[in-house]
C-alpha positions in Angstrom: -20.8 -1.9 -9.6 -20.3 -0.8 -13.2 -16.3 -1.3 -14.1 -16.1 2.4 -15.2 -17.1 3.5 -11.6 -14.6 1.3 -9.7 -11.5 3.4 -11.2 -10.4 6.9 -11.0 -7.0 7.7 -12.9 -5.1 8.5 -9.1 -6.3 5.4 -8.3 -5.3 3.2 -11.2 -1.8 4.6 -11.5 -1.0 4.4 -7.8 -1.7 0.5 -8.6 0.5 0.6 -11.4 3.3 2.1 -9.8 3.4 0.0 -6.6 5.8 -2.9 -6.7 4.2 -5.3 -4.7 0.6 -5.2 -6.3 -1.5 -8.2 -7.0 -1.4 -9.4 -10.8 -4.7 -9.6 -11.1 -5.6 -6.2 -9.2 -2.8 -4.6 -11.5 -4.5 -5.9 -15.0 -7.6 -4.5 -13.9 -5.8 -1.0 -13.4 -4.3 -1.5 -16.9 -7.9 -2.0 -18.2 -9.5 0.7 -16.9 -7.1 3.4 -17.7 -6.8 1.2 -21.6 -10.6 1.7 -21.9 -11.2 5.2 -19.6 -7.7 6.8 -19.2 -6.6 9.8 -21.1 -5.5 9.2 -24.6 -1.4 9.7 -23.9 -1.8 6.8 -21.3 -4.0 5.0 -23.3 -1.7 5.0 -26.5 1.1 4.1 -24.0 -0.4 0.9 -22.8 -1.3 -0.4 -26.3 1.9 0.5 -27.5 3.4 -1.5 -24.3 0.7 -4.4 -26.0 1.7 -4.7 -29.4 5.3 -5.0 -27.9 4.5 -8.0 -25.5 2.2 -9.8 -27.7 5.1 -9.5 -30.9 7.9 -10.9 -28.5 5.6 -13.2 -26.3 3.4 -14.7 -30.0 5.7 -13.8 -32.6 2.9 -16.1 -34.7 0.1 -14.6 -34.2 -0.3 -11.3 -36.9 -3.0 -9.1 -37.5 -6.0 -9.7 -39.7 -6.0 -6.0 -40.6 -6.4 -2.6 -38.0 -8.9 -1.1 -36.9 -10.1 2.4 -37.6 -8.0 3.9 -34.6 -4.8 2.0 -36.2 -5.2 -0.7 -33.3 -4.2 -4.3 -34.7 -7.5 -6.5 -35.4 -6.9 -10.5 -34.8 -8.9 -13.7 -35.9 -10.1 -15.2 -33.4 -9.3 -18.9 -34.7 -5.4 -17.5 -34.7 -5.9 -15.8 -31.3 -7.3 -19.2 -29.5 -4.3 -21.3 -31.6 -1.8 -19.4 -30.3 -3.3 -18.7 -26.2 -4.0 -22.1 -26.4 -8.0 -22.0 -25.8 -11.1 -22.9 -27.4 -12.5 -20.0 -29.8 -15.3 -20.8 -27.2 -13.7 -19.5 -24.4 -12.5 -17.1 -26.7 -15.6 -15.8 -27.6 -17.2 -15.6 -24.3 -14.2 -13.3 -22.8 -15.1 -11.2 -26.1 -18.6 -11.1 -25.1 -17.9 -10.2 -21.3 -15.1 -7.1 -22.5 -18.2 -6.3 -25.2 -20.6 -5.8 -22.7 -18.7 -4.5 -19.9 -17.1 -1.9 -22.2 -18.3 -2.1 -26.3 -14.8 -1.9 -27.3 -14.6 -5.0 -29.2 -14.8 -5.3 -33.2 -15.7 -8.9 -33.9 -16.6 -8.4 -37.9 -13.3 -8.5 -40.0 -13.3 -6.5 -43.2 -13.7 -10.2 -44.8 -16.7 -11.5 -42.5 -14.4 -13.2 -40.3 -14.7 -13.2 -36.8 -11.2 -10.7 -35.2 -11.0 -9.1 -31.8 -9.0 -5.7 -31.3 
């Protein structure tokens, strides 16, 4: 079933507000209302982003930002600091680009970023 049609908003905050929710089942919540939700959620979430990747990859620092204002990252820094192949990087790109075109992977340079 298409990812867009496995959410409603009701449903992804209920999961989101429970306290005992699987990790997985709650980052696919977050997802869905990043991608689908309305725009005040939506800016809460990446704000809530920015935040946890700054403390948790103080390293790691935007290439440039995207036409929503949305931090852009090279995808040779992103794989350095998760500690991953840009392989691996590039397939989860490719999966989040298919399930939900959301994904700008031509910096302003030619370099290769995610967002």
């Amino acid at each position: 079933m298409e990812f867009k049609k496995l959410w409603d908003l009701e449903s992804a905050m209920k999961v989101l507000e429970h306290d005992t929710v699987d990790s997985k089942l709650w980052a696919e919540a977050v997802e869905w209302l990043i991608v689908y939700g309305p725009p005040e959620i939506r800016q809460l979430l990446l704000d809530a982003s920015l935040t946890a990747t700054n403390s948790s990859f103080p390293e790691l620092k935007p290439s440039h930002y995207g036409a929503d204002g949305q931090p852009v990252y090279d995808v040779q820094a992103l794989a350095q600091s998760l500690g991953m192949s840009e392989e691996d990087i590039r397939k989860i790109i490719t999966k989040k680009e298919a399930e939900h075109q959301i994904v700008d992977i031509n910096g302003p340079d030619g370099s290769t970023t995610v967002h």
